[in-house]
C-alpha positions as CSV (number, residue, x, y, z in Angstrom):
1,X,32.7,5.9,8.9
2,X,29.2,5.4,10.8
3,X,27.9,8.6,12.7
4,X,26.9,7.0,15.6
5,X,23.0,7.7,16.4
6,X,24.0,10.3,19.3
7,X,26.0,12.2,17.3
8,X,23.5,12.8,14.3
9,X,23.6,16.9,13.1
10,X,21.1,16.9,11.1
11,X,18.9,14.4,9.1
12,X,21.4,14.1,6.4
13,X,23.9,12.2,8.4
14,X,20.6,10.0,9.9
15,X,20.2,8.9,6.0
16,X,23.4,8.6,5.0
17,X,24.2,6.2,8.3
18,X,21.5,4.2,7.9
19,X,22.5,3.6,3.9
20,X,19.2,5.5,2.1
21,X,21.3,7.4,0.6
22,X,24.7,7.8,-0.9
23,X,27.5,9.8,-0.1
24,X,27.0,11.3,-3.6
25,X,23.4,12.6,-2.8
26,X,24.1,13.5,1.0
27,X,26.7,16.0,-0.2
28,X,24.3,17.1,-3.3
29,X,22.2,17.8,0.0
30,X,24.6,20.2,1.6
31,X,25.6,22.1,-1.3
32,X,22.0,22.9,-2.1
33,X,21.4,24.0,1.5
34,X,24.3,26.3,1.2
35,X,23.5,27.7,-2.5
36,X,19.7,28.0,-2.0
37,X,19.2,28.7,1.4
38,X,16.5,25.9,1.7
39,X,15.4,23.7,4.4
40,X,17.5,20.2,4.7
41,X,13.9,18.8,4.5
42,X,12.5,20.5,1.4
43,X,15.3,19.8,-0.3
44,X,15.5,16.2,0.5
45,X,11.5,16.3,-0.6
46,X,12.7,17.7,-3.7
47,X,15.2,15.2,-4.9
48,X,12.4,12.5,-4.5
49,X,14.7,10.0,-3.4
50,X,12.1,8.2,-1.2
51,X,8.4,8.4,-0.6
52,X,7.3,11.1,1.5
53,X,5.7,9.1,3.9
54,X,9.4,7.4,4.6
55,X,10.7,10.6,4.8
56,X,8.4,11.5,7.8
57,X,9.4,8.5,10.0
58,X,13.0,9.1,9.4
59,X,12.6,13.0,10.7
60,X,10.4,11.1,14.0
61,X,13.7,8.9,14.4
62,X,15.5,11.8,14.1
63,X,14.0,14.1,16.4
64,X,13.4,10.8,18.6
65,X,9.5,11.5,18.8
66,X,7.0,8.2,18.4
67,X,5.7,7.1,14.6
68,X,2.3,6.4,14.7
69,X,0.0,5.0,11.9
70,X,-3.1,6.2,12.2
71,X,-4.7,3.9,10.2
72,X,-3.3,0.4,12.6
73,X,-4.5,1.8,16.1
74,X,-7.3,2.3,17.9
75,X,-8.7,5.5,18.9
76,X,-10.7,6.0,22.3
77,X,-14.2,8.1,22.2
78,X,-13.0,10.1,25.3
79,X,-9.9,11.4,24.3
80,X,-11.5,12.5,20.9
81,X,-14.2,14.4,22.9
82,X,-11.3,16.3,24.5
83,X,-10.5,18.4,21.4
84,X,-13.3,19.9,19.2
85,X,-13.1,19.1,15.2
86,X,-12.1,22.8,14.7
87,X,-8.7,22.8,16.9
88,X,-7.5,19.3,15.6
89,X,-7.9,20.7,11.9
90,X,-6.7,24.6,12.9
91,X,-3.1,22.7,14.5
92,X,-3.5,19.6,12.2
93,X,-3.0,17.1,15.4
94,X,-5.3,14.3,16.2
95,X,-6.1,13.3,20.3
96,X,-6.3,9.5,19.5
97,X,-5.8,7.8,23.5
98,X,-6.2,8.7,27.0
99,X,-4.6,7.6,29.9
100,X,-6.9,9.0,33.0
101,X,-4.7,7.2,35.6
102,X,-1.5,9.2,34.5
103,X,-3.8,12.3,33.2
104,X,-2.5,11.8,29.9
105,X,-3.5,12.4,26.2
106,X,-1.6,10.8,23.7
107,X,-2.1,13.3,20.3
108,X,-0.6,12.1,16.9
109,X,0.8,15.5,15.0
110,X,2.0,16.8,11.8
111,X,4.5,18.8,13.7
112,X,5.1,17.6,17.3
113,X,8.1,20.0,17.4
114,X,5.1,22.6,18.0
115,X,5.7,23.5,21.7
116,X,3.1,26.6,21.7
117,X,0.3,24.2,20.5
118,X,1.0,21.8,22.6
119,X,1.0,24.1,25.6
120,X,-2.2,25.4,24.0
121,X,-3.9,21.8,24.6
122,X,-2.5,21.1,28.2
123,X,-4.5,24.4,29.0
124,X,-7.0,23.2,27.4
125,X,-7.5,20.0,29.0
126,X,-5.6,19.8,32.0
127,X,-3.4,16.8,30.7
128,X,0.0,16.2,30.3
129,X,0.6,16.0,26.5
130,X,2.4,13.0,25.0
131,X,3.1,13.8,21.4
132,X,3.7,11.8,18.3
133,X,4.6,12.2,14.3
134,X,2.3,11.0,11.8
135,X,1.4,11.2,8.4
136,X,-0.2,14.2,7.4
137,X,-2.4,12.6,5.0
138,X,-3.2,10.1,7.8
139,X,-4.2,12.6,10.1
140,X,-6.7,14.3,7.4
141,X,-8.3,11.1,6.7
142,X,-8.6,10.7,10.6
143,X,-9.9,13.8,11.0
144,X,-12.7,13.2,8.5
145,X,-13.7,10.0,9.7
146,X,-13.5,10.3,13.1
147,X,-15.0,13.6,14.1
148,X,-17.5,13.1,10.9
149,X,-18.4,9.0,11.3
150,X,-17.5,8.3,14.5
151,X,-19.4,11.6,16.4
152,X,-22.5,8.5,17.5
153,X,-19.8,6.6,19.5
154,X,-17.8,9.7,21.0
155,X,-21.1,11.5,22.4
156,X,-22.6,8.4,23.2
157,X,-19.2,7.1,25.5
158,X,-19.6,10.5,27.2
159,X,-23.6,9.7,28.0
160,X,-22.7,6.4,29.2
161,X,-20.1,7.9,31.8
162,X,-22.4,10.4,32.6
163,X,-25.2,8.1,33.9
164,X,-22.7,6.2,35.8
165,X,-21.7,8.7,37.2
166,X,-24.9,9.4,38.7
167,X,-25.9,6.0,39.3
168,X,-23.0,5.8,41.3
169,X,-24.1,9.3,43.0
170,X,-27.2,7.5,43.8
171,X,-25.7,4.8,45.3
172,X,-27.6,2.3,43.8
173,X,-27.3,-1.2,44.5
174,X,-24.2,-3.1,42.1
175,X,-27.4,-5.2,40.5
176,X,-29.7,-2.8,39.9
177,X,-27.0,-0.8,38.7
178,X,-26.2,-3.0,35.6
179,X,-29.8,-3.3,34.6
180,X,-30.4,0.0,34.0
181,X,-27.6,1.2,32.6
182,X,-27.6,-1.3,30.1
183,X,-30.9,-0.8,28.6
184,X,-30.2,3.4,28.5
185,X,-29.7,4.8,25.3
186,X,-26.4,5.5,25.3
187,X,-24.7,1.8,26.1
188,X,-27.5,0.7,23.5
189,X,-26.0,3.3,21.0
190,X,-22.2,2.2,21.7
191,X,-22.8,-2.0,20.5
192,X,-24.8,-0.9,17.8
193,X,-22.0,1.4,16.4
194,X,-20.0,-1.1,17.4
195,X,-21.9,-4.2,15.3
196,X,-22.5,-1.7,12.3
197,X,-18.9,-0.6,11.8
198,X,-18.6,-4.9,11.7
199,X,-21.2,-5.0,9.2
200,X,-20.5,-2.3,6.8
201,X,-16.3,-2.9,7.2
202,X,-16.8,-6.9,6.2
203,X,-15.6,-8.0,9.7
204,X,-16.1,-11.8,10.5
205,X,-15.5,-11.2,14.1
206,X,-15.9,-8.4,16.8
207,X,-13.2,-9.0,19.9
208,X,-14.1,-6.5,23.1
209,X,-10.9,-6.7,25.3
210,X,-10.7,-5.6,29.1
211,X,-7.6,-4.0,29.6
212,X,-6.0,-3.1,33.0
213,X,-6.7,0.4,32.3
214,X,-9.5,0.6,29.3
215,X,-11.2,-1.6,27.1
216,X,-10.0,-2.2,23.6
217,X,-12.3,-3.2,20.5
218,X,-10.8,-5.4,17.7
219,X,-12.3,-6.4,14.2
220,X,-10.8,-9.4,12.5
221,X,-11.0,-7.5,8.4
222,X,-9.9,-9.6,5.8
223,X,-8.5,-12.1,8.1
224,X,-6.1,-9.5,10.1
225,X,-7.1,-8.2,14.0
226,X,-7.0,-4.3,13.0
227,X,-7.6,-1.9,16.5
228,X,-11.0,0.2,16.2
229,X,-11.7,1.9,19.6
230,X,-10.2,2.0,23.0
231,X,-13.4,2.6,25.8
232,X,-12.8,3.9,29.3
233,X,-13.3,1.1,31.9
234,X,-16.3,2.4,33.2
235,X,-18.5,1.3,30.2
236,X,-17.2,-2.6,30.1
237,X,-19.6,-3.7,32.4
238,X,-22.4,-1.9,30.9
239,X,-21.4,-2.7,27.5
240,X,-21.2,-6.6,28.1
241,X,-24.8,-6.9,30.0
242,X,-26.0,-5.2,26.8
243,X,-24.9,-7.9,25.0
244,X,-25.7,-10.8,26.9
245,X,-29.1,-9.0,27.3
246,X,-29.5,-9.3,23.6
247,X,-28.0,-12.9,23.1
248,X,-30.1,-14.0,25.9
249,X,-27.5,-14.8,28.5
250,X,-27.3,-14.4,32.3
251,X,-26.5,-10.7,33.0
252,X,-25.4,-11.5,36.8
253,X,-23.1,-15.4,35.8
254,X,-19.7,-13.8,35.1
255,X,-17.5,-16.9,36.7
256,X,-18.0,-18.9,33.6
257,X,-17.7,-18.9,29.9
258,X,-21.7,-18.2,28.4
259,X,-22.6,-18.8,24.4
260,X,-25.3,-16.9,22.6
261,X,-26.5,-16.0,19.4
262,X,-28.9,-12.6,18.1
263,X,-29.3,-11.4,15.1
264,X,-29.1,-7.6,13.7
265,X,-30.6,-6.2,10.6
266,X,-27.5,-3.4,9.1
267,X,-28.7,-1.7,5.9
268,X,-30.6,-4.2,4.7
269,X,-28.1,-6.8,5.1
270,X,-28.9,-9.7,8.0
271,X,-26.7,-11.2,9.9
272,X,-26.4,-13.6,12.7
273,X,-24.2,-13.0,15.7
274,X,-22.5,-15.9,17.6
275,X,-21.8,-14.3,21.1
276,X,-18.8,-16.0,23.3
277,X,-18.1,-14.7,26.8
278,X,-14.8,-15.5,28.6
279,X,-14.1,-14.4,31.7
280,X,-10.6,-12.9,32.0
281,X,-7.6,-11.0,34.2
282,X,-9.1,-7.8,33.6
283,X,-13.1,-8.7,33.3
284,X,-15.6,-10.4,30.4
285,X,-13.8,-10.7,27.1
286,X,-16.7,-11.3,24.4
287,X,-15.9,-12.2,21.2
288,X,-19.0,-12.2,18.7
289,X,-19.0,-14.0,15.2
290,X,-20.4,-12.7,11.7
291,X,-22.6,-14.9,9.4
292,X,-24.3,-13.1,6.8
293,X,-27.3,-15.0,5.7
294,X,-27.8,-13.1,2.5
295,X,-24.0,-14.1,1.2
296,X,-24.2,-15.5,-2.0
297,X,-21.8,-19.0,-2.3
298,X,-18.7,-18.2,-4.3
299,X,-18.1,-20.7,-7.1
300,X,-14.9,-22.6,-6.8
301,X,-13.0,-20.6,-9.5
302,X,-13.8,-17.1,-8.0
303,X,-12.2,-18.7,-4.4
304,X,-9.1,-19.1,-6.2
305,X,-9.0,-22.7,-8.0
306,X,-7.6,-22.8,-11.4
307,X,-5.6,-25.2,-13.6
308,X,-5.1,-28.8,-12.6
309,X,-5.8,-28.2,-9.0
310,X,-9.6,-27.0,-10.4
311,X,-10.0,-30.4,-12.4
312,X,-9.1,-32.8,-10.0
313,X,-11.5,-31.7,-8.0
314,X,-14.1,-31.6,-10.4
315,X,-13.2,-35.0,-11.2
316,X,-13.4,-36.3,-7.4
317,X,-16.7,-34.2,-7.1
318,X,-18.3,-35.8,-10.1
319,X,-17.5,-39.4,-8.9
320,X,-21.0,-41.1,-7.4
321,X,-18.6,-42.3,-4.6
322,X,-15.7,-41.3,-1.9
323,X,-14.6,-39.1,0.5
324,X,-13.4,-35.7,-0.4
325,X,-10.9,-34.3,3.0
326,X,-10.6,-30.8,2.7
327,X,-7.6,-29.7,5.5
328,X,-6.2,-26.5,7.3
329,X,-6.4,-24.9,10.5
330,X,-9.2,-22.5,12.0
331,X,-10.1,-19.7,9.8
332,X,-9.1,-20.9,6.6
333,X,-12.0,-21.0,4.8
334,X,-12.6,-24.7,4.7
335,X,-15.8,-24.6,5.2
336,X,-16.6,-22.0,2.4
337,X,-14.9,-24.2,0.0
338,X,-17.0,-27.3,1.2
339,X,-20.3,-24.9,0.9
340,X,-19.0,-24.1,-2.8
341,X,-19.0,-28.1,-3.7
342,X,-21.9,-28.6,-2.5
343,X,-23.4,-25.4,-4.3
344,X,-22.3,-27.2,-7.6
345,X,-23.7,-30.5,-6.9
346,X,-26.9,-30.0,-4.8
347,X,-29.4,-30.7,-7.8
348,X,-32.9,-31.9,-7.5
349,X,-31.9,-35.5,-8.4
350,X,-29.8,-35.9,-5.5
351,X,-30.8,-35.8,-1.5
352,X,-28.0,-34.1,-0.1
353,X,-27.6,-33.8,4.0
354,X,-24.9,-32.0,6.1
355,X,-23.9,-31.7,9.8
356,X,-22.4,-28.3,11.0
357,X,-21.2,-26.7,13.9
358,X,-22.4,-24.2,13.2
359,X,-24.8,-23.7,9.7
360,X,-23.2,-20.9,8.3
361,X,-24.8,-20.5,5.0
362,X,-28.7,-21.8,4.6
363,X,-28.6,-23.6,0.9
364,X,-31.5,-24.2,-1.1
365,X,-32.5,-27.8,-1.8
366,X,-29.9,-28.7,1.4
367,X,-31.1,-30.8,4.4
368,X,-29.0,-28.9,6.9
369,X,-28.4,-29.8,10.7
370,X,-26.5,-28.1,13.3
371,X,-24.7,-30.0,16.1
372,X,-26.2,-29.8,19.5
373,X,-24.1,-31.6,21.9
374,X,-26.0,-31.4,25.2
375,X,-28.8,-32.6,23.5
376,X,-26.8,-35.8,21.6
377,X,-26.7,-34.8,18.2
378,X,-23.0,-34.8,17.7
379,X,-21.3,-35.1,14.1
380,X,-21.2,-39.2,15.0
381,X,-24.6,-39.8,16.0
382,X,-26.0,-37.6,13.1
383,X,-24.1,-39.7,10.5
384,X,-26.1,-42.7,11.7
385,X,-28.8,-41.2,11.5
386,X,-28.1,-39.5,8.2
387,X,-27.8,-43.5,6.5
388,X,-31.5,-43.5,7.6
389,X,-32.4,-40.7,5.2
390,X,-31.9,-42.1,1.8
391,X,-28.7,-39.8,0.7
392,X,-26.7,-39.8,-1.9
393,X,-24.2,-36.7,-0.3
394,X,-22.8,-36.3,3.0
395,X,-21.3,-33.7,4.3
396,X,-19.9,-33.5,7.7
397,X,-18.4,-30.7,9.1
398,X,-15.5,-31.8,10.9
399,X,-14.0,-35.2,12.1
400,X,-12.9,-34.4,15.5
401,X,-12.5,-38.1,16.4
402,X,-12.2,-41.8,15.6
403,X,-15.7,-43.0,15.5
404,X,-16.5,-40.0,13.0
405,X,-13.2,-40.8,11.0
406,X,-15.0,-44.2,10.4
407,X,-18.1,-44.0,10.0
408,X,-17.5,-41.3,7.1
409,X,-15.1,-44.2,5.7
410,X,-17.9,-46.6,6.0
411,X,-20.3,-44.2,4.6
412,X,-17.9,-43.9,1.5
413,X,-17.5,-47.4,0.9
414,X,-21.4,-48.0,0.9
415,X,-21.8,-45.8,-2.0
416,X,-22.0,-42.4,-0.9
417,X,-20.6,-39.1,-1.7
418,X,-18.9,-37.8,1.5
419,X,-17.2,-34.2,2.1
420,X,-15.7,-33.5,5.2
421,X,-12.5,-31.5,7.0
422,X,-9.8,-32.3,9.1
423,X,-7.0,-30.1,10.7
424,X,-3.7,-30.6,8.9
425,X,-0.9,-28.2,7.9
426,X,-1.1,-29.6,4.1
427,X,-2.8,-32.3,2.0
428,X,0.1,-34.8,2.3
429,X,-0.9,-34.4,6.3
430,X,-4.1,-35.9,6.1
431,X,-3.2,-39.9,5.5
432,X,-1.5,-39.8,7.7
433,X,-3.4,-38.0,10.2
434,X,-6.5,-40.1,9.1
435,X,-4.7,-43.7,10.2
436,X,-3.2,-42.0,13.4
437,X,-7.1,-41.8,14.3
438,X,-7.3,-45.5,13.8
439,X,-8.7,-45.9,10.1
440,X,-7.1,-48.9,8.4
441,X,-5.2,-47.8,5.7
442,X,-6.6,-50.4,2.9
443,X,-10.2,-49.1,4.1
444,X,-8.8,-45.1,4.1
445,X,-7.5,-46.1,-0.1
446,X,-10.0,-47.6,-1.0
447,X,-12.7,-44.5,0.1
448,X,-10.4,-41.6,-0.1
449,X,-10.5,-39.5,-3.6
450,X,-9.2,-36.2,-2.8
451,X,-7.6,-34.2,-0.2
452,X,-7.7,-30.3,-0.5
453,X,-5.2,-28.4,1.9
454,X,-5.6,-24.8,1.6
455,X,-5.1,-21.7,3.5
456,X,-6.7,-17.9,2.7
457,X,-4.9,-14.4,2.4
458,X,-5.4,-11.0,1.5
459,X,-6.3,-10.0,-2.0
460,X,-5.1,-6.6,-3.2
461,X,-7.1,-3.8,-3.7
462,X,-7.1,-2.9,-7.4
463,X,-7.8,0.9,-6.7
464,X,-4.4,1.5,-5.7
465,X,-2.4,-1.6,-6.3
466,X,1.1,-0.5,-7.8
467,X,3.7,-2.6,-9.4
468,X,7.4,-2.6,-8.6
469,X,10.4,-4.3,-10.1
470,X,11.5,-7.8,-8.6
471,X,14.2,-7.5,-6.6
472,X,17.2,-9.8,-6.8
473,X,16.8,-11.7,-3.8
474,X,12.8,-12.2,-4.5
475,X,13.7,-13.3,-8.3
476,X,15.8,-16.0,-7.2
477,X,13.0,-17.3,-4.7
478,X,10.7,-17.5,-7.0
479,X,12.5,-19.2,-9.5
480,X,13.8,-21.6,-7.1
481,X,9.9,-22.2,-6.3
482,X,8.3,-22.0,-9.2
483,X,11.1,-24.0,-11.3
484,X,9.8,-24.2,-15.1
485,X,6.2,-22.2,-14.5
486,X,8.2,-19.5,-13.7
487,X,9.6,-19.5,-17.3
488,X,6.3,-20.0,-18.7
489,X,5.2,-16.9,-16.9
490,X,7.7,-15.2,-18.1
491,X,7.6,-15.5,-21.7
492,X,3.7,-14.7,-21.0
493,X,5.1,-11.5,-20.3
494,X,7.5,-11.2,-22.8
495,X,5.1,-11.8,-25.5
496,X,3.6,-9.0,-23.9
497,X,6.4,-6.7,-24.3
498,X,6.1,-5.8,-20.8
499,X,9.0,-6.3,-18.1
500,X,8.0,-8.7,-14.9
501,X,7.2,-7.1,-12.4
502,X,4.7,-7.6,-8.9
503,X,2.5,-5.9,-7.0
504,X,2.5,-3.6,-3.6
505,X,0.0,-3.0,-1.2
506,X,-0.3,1.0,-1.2
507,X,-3.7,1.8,0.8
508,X,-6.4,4.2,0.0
509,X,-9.9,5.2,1.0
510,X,-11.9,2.1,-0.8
511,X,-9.7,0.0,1.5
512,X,-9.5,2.2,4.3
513,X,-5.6,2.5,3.6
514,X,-4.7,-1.2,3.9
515,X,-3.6,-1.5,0.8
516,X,-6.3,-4.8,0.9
517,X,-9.4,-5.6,0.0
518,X,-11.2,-8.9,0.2
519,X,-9.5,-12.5,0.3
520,X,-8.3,-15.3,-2.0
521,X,-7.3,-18.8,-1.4
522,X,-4.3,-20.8,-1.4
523,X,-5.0,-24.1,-2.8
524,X,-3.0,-27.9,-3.4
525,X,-5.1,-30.5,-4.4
526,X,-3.7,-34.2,-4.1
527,X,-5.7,-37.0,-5.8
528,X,-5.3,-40.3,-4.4
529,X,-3.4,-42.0,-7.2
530,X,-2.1,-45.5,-7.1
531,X,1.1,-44.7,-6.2
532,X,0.2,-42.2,-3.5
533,X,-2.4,-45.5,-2.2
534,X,0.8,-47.7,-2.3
535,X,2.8,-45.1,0.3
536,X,-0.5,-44.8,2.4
537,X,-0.8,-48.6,2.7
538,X,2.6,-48.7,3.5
539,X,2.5,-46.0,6.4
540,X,4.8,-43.4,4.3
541,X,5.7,-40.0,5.8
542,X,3.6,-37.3,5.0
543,X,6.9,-35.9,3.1
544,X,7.3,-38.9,0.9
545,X,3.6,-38.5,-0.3
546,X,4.2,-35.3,-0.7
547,X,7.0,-35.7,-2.9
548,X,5.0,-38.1,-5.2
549,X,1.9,-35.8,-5.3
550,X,4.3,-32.8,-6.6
551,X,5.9,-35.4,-9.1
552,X,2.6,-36.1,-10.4
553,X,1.5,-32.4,-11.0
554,X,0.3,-30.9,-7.8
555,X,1.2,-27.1,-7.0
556,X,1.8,-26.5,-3.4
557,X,0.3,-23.6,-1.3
558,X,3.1,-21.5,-1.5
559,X,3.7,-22.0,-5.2
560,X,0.2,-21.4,-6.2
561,X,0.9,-18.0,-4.1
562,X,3.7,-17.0,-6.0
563,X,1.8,-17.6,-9.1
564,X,-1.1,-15.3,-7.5
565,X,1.8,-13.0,-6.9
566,X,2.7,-13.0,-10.9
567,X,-0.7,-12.6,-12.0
568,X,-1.1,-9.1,-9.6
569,X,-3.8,-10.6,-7.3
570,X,-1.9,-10.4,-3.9
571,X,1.8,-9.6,-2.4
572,X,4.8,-12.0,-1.8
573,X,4.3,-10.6,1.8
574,X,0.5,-12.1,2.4
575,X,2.4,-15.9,0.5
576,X,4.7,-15.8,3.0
577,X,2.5,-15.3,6.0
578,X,-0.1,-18.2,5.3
579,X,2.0,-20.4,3.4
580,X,5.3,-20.6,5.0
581,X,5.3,-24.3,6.8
């Protein structure tokens, strides 16, 4: 019978009702706590029925006291500035967010249980303490990193509130205000720690939030939004003027959106910034953009192309003539595959022009031209122009519209090699999507190649990658999916003499506990064969050409995950989240 979760004694019952563990091992658990006279916890340690850290948010269930990961949340400057280095590692507690309206300090613990210490800190800082459990290994590595890395930020938030505070003593005007705060050390200090954590964490893009009550900094790592720092209100203001003062923006417009660009030099490494402000509830949101110039062009293989999928490609590349479409939606690295095409067929012989919005990678030998709308030079009118140039490859960013949609067909047709991308869920899509825009579908077979759908995930980090059996449920999906490659893979293993398994995302210090590190894509590549140009001309559904694409050889997305997912290189978890459509 269930012990209902007001009724729990003791942590046994907690496990036992929630089906961890048996009835067998709960009363192993008593006995031993009878005959040894140890702890219900160390004993449950000691059985290693579970992992540790699973262990520590069923006792915060238990005892009803908040789970935090460290490692998933933001931390704010002023809270950490509350408690010196030498009383977080003395009570092994971390201050991680402050709430100055409600005077209270949130403060992640090994043992939140500890009434005297937390007394201790309500003393100490005259807030009301709101305690959480952690990991204690989390709160270690916190420790370390924060009080050690992050001491620039902490002291320099503190600086920053200091100044305003006397500028407000002053009474200065609200103008004058905002010009000299933001070109004081300390704001200048707080973006660049800001921009260098970016840098040296591989972050494509920087998102500074205004809360109702603080301000909340986001990197986008790998793909994911992952929480960095949480500011006090005070410094938004200050904060944003910096960086408009930097992107060359108006300091004083904040009733529209503004877009910038600067660039930053971060150990060696340059990189442009695209800056966008929006203003919203709360204040500015600004959002700023990575581009590394010095990234080298991944070769189509190391993006994650193999097999079949890798040939046809190859063989639509090589072909003097056609459009290649490569499809998916923002942030799915469509672009980078497009710059690794043209990295393998930009040669001296040929005279190769592209239109981009914006140039993310500068290519040798590659006449490059970024979109300018308010001056005309828009992804149509630069294709005309481009047909004046003499070229033998095309590549065009996007097409956005119908006039783009044909003139890259017409471009095609006239013997040229065109590349270009379109926003559809999968390959099949794009036909479909293509005539929809108003391209005649004997013109659309007659230029159209190849059409690469793809999305990108997370790649595992190989430090701490484990491997775990497959459950039941997972074996049947992936046999279900995978159908005969799944056998294939199999017997690979066999021959082996080693027992299928797949990998799990663990987390450690290389990929700062994410278990993470780096991307890989998903790919399906459809050539237009003559069947698949029949079901076009005949207006088929994007299902039907679907169907005769995967007769004819092609893997989809999602199965050339799960074959990622057999060869170690990422989790069923990241397949699922890109690929399930």
């Amino acid at each position: 019978m269930s012990v209902s979760a007001q009724n729990y004694k003791n942590l046994t019952d907690l496990l036992l009702d929630k089906q961890i563990i048996s009835q067998k091992q709960a009363d192993e658990i008593r006995l031993s706590m009878v005959k040894s006279g140890e702890t219900e916890e160390s004993i449950i340690r000691n059985m290693h029925l579970f992992p540790d850290d699973d262990l520590t948010r069923y006792k915060a269930e238990f005892f009803k006291i908040p789970f935090v990961k460290l490692d998933e949340i933001g931390f704010s400057p002023e809270a950490l500035s509350l408690v010196s280095q030498n009383v977080a590692e003395k009570y092994h507690l971390v201050p991680y967010r402050m709430d100055p309206k409600e005077k209270v300090l949130e403060v992640a613990m090994a043992n939140p249980l500890d009434l005297e210490t937390i007394e201790f800190l309500e003393k100490k800082t005259n807030l009301r303490i709101k305690a959480s459990m952690a990991l204690s290994k989390e709160i270690d590595s916190f420790i370390q990193e924060k009080y050690e890395r992050e001491k620039g930020i902490t002291s320099e938030v503190s600086k920053a509130l200091d100044e305003r505070k006397k500028d407000e003593e002053k009474a200065m005007a609200a103008k004058e205000k905002t010009k000299t705060i933001t070109t004081e050390a300390p704001i200048a200090k707080i973006v660049n720690t800001i921009l260098e954590y970016a840098v040296r964490s591989r972050a494509s893009d920087v998102h500074i939030e205004p809360l109702e009550e603080n301000v909340r900094v986001r990197y986008r790592i790998d793909g994911i939004l992952q929480e960095k720092y949480i500011l006090p209100r005070n410094v938004l203001d200050a904060v944003v003027s910096r960086i408009k003062i930097l992107a060359n923006l108006k300091i004083d417009e904040k009733r529209i959106p503004q877009d910038g660009r600067f660039n930053i030099n971060v150990d060696g490494n340059e990189v442009d910034l695209r800056i966008s402000t929006l203003p919203v509830s709360y204040g500015e949101k600004v959002v700023m953009r990575l581009l590394r110039k010095a990234s080298k062009v991944p070769s189509l293989p190391d993006l994650g192309l193999r097999g079949l999928a890798l040939r046809n490609l190859v063989e639509a590349i090589e072909r003097p003539h056609g459009i290649i479409i490569v499809c998916g939606p923002t942030g799915s690295g469509k672009t980078t595959t497009l710059y690794s095409i043209l990295d393998k067929v930009a040669t001296p012989k040929v005279n190769v022009v592209t239109i981009e919005d914006p140039v993310e990678y500068q290519m040798k030998g590659v006449n490059q031209v970024q979109v300018n709308v308010q001056a005309g030079l828009t992804f149509a009118s630069a294709l005309r122009s481009f047909l004046r140039q003499d070229p033998n490859i095309m590549m065009v960013g996007e097409i956005r519209d119908t006039e783009t949609a044909e003139l890259a067909i017409n471009a095609s047709l006239t013997g040229h090699l065109v590349f270009s991308t379109l926003h559809t869920n999968d390959a099949a899509g794009a036909p479909p999507r293509m005539i929809d825009m108003g391209v005649e579908p004997f013109l659309l077979i007659s230029a159209l190649t190849c059409v690469v759908a793809q999305r990108v995930l997370r790649r595992l980090c190989t430090e701490c990658r484990q491997y775990t059996d497959i459950p039941p449920e997972t074996e049947t999906e992936l046999k279900t999916t995978l159908g005969p490659i799944y056998t294939m893979i199999e017997e690979k293993w066999k021959k082996e003499n080693k027992k299928m398994q797949i990998p799990k995302a663990v987390g450690c210090s290389k990929c700062n506990g994410t278990g993470y590190l780096g991307r890989i894509a998903l790919y399906e590549v459809m050539p237009i064969s003559e069947k698949i140009s029949k079901l076009i001309v005949s207006h088929s559904s994007a299902s039907e050409i679907q169907k005769q694409a995967i007769d004819e050889g092609m893997l989809t997305m999602k199965q050339d995950g799960y074959v990622k997912v057999l060869e170690g290189i990422t989790t069923i978890d990241e397949v699922l989240r890109v690929a399930q459509y």
